[in-house]
N, C-alpha and C positions, 0 to 999 in steps of 0.2 A: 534594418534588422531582418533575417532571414525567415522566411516563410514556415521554419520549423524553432524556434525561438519564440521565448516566452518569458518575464520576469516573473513566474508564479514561483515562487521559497516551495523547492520539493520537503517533505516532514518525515522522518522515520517513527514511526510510532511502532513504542516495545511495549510488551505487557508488564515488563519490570520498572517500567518508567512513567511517572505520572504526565512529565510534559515532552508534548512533541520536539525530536531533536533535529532542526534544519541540515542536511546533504543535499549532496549537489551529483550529477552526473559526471563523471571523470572526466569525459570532452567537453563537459561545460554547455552539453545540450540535448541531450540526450543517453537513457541507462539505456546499458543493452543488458541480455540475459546474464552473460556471466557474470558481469557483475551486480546486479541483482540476487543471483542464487546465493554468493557470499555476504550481502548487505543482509537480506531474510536468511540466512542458513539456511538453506533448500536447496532442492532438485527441481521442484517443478512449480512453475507461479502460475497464479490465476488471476487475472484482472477485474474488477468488481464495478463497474460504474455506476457514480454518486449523482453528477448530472455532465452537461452535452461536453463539459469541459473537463472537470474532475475523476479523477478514476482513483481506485485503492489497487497497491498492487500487492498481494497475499502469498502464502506460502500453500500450495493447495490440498497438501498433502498434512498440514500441521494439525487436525484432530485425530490422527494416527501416531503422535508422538508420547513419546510416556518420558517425562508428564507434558500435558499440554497443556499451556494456558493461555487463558481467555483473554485477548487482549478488548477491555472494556473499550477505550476510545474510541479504536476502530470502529469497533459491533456499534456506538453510540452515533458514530456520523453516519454509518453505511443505516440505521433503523431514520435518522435525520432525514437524509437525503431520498430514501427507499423504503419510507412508512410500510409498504405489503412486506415487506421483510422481517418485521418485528413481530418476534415469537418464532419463526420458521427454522433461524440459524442463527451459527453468531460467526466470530469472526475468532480464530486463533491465531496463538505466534506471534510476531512479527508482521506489519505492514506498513508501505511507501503509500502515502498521500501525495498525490502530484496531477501537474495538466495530462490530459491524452497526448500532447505532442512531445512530453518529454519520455514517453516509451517510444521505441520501435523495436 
């Protein structure tokens, strides 16, 4: 298996949706920005790390949306994984739950 290869089930997690929806990266290894921007409806993502492996990847821009909403699940792993984080922010829109090796 290639050194950037990983069996982790990428998750889309939407604020309209209670459970998380399995995607996959189109080359089957890796998301790159574009298509990222159209999977979160965004311009500009920001990465969020849960721990050494896991990362959230967010729309960075999405508490400037009208309307915006709060995606619970996310905000709930990211206060999970990142306890100082709880009460500070939360987490809007749209976000990918995935390894760090499946972004570049």
């Amino acid at each position: 298996m290639p050194a950037t290869a990983t069996t982790y089930q990428p998750q889309l997690l939407d604020p309209h949706s209670a459970a998380p929806q399995p995607t996959s990266p189109a080359n089957g290894r890796s998301f790159r920005l574009a298509e990222l921007y159209q999977l979160l409806d965004c311009r500009t993502v920001e990465v969020v790390r849960l721990s050494d492996e896991l990362i959230l990847i967010i729309d960075e821009e999405g508490k400037f949306r009208n309307p915006a909403y709060l995606n619970l699940l996310a905000t709930y792993l990211w206060y999970k994984y990142q306890p100082a984080a709880r009460g500070q922010d939360s987490i809007v829109g749209r976000a990918l739950l995935c390894h760090d090796k499946q972004f570049k």
